[in-house]
Every structure is written in C-alpha cells, then in structure tokens.
C-alpha distance (Angstrom), angle and dihedral (degrees) to the residues before:
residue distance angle dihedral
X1 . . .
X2 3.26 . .
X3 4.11 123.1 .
X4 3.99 120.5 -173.2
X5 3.64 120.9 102.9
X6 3.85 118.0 -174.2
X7 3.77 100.5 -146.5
X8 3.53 107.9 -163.4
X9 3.69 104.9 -171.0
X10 4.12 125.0 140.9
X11 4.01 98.3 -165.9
X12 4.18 95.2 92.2
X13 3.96 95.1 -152.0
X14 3.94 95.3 46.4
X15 4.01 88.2 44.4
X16 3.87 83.1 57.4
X17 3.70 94.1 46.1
X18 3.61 92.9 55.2
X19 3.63 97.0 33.8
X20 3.94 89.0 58.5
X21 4.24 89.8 42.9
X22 3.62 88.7 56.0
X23 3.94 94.1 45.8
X24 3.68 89.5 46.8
X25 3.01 87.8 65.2
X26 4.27 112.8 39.7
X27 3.74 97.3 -89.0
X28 3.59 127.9 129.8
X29 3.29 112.1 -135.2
X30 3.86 121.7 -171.7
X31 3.86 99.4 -159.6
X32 4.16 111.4 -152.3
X33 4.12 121.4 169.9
X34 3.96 88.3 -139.1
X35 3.60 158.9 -20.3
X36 3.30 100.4 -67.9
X37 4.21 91.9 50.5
X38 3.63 83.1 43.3
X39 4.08 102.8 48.7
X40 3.81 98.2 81.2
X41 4.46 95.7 63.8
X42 3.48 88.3 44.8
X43 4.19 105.4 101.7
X44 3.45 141.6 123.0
X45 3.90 89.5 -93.8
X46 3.64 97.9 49.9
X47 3.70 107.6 141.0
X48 3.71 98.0 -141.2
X49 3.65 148.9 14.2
X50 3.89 149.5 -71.2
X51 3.37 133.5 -103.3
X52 3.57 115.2 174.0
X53 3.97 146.1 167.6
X54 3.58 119.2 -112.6
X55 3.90 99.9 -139.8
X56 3.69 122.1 32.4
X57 3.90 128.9 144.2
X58 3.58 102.1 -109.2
X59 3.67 105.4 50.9
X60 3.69 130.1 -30.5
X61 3.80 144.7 -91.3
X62 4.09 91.2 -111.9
X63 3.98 86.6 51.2
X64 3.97 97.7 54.0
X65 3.90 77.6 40.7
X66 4.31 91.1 54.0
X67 3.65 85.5 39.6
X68 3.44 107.5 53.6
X69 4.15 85.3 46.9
X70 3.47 90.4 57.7
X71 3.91 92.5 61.0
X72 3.80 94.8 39.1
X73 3.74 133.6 -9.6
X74 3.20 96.2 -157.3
X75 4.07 88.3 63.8
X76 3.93 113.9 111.2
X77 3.16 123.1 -125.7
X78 4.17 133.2 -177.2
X79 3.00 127.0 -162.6
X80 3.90 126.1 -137.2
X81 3.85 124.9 -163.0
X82 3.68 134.7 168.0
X83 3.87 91.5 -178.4
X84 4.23 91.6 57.9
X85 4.06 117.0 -175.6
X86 3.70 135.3 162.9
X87 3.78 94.3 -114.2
X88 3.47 93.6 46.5
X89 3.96 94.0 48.1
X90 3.53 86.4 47.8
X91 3.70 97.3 53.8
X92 3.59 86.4 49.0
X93 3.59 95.7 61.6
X94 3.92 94.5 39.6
X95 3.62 90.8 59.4
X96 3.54 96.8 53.2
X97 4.45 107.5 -99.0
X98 3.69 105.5 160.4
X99 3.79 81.7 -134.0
X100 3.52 150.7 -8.9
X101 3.76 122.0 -128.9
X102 4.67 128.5 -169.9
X103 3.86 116.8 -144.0
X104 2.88 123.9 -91.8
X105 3.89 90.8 48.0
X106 3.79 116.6 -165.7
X107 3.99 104.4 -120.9
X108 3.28 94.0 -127.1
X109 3.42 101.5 55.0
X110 3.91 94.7 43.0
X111 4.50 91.3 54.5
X112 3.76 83.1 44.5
X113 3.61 91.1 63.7
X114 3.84 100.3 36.2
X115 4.00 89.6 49.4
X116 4.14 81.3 54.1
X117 3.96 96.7 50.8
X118 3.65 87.9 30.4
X119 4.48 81.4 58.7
X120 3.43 88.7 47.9
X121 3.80 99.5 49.3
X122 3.57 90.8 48.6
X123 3.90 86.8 58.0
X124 3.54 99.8 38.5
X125 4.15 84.4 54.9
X126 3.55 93.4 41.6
X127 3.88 99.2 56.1
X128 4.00 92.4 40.5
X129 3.88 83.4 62.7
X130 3.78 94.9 40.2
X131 4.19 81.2 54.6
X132 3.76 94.0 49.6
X133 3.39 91.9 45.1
X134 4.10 92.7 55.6
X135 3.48 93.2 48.9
C-alpha cells in the first residue's frame, strides 16, 4: 500500500500535529504551508493522496482540490475545515473531495480515511499500469 500524504496545511503547530499523527502511525507525510509549496508533488503519478486545509491565504482548499483534478481524477483529495457548514460540506462533495473532515479531527478517524484513499490510490495506480502493460 501506498504511504505519502501531501498535507497541505498553513497553521505551523497543527501541520506538526498531523504530521507527527501520520508518522505515528507509518505514513509519509510531505508537510507544505500552502498551495503554492504544495503545487510541484501534485501529478498524475503521485503515489499518494491529499490532505488539505480548506482556508489558507494563498489559495484555497477547493483550488488544491480543482488542481489536483486537473492532473488526475482519480487523485484523492480530503478536505479539512475548522470553520465546518452544510454548504460548504456540500460543495465539497459536489466537486468531487474524497472526503470532508471538521477541526479538531479525532486521529483516528482522520488515518482511517487516508489508509482508505491511500487503498484506493494504490488500485487506481495499479490497474493504470496493468492497462499500459496490455497495450
């Protein structure tokens, strides 16, 4: 399975916290304070997934989000908010996040649902190859 989470996050402490959580447990996070930091891992080879603040000062959560789609739809991207609403969360899901996630996010639940997308980009990478491979 697949490892590397691209933690997009420009609040330094709560980047640590999660960046720690995820090592804690045998991720890989790549910790960057923002899109722009952020931009150059995002491809349509990346060998993980997203996780990504919602509101930051250089660009936003739903732009990473628009990004990342526009190098490979099959990327996953969550969604992480400390200022939660229903339009918001809804938004989120119409434009494609593999999943929305509130501040303060219990650690649990937030590795449950990297080790998920993180299943589903190994899958996603491993069938593209099979298909190259065929033809």
């Amino acid at each position: 399975m697949l490892k590397k989470v691209l933690l997009i996050e420009d609040d330094p402490v709560l980047r640590a916290s999660i960046e720690q959580t995820l090592t804690l447990v045998d991720l890989e996070p790549i910790p960057t304070n923002g899109f722009t930091q952020a931009r150059r891992w995002v491809r349509s080879n990346f060998r993980g997934v997203i996780l990504s603040d919602i509101r930051m000062p250089d660009r936003d959560g739903f732009e990473v989000l628009q990004f990342a789609q526009s190098k490979d739809a099959d990327l996953p991207v969550i969604l992480l908010t400390g200022h939660s609403d229903v339009p918001t969360a809804m938004r989120a899901v119409r434009d494609g996040a593999y999943e929305y996630l509130e501040k303060p996010c219990d650690p649990r639940r937030l590795v449950d649902v990297l080790t998920r997308a993180l299943e589903h980009r190994t899958v996603v990478l491993e069938t593209r190859a099979m298909r190259e491979e065929l033809e």
